[in-house]
C-alpha positions in Angstrom: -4.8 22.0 8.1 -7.2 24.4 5.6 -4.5 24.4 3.6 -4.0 20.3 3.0 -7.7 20.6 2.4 -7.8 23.4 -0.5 -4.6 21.2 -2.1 -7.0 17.9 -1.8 -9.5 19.3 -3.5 -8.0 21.1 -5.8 -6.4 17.9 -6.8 -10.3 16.3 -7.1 -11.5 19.0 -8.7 -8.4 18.7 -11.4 -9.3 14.6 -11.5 -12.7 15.2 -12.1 -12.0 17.6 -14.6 -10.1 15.0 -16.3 -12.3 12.7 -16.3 -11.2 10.6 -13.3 -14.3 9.7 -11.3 -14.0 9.2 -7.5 -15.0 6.0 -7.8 -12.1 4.6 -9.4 -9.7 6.5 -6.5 -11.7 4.6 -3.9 -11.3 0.9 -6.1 -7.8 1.4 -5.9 -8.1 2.1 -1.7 -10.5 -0.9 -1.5 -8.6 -2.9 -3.8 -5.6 -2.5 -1.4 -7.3 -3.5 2.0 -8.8 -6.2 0.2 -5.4 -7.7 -1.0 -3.9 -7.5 2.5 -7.4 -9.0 4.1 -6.6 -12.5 1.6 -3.9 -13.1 4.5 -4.6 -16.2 6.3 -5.4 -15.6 10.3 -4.4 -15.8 13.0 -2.2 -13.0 12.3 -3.5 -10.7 9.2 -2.4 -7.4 8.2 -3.8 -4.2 10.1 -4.5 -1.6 7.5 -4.3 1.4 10.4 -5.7 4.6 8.2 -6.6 3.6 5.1 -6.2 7.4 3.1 -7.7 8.4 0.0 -6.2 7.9 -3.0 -5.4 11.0 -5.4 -4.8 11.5 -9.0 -2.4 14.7 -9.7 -2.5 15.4 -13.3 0.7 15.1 -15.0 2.3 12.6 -12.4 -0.2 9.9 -11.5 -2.5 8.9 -9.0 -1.1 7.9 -5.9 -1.9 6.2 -2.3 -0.7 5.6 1.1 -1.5 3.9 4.4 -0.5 3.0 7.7 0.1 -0.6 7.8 0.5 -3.0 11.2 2.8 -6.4 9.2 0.9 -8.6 12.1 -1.5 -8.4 14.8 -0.1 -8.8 18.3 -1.8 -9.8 21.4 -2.4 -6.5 23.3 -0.8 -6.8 27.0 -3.5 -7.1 29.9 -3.8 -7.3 33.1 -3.2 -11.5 32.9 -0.5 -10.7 30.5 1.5 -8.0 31.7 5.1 -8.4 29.6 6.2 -10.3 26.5 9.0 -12.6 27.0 12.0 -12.4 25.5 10.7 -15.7 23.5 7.4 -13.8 22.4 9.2 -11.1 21.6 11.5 -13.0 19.5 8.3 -14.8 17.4 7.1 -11.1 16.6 9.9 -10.0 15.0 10.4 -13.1 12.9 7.0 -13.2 12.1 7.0 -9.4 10.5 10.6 -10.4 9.4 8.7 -13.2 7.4 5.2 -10.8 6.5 7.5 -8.2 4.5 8.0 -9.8 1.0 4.4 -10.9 1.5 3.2 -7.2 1.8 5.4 -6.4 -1.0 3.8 -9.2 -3.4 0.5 -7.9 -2.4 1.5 -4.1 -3.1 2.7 -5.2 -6.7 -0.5 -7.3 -7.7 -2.2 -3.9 -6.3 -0.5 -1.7 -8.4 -1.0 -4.4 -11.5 -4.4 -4.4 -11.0 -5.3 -0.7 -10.4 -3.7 0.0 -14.1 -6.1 -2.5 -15.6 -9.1 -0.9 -13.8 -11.3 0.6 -16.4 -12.3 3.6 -14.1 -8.3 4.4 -14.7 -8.4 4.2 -18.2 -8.6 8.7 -18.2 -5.1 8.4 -17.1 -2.3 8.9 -19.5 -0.3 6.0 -20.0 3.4 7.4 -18.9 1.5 8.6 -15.4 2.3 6.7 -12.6 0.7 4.6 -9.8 2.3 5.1 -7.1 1.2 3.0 -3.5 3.1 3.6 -0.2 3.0 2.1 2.8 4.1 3.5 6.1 4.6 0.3 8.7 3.6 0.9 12.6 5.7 -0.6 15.0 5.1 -0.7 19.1 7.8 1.4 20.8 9.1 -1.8 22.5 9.8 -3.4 19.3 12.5 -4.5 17.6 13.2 -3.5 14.6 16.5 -4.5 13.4 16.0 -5.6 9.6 12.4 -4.3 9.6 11.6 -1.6 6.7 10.0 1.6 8.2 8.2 2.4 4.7 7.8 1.0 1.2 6.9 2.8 -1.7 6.2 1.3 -5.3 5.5 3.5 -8.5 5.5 1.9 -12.1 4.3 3.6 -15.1 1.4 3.0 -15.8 1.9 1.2 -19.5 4.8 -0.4 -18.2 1.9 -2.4 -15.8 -0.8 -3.2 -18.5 2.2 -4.5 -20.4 3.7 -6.8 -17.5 -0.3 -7.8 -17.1 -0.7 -8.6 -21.0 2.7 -10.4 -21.0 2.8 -13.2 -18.3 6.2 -13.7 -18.5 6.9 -10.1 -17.4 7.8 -9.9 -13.5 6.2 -7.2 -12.0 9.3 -6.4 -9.7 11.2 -5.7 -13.0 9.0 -3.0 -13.8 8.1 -1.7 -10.7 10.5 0.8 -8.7 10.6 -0.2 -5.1 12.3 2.0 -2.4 12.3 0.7 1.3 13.6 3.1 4.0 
């Protein structure tokens, strides 16, 4: 664990020698849980551990999170089981909240290359944002991604931003395991 610690801020002390104020790593984690809290209720996004973000000269700056795709009802006492119905409605329901997340993940990336507090970072460094997804043990999963990661240089973003006729998806890499 010391040693995770002495790597993270060695990597602060590097961004900060660069130029790269905190500040600008936390905009990019706020900017993330506030793109998943535009969700409409009654089943938004749980953002589980929102983690720092980093900047590692030379390759980018980079985050990642623990991410529920929709609330569920916790069992109780006057609700003991989920039927095989309920069930049924929570997997299409995070079936359905995937290419949602991923839509919010690219507008994230989009924006955190615009950010001015960014503007340190070399333009062939990436942005990279990865998201871990929880699932209960008595879920099912079939179809479900168990992480997403996007990266995208970072030009290659302010360009798809200045050009509106750029998708982001063509310039972002995606990778879903």
């Amino acid at each position: 664990m010391k040693r995770v610690g002495f790597v993270f801020l060695t990597l602060l002390i590097a961004a900060a020698a660069q130029g790269i104020k905190m500040t600008a790593l936390e905009d990019f984690e706020h900017r993330f849980e506030a793109e998943l809290a535009k969700t409409t209720p009654p089943y938004p996004f749980e953002v589980l551990t929102p983690s720092p973000a980093i900047h590692a000269p030379g390759m980018g700056v980079m985050l990642s999170s623990v991410v529920n795709l929709s609330y569920v009802d916790p069992l109780s006492p006057f609700h003991q089981s989920y039927s095989p119905k309920e069930l049924a409605v929570i997997h299409e329901r995070k079936l359905a909240r995937v290419p949602v997340l991923e839509r919010h993940m690219r507008e994230v990336l989009a924006d955190t290359a615009t950010s001015p507090g960014l503007d340190q970072i070399p333009p062939t460094e990436r942005i990279v944002l990865g998201v871990s997804l929880f699932y209960f043990s008595w879920e099912n999963t079939e179809g479900l991604p168990r992480q997403i990661v996007m990266s995208a240089e970072k030009q290659a973003l302010l360009k798809a931003r200045r050009d509106k006729k750029v998708d982001l998806a063509s310039v972002i890499q995606e990778q879903k395991l």
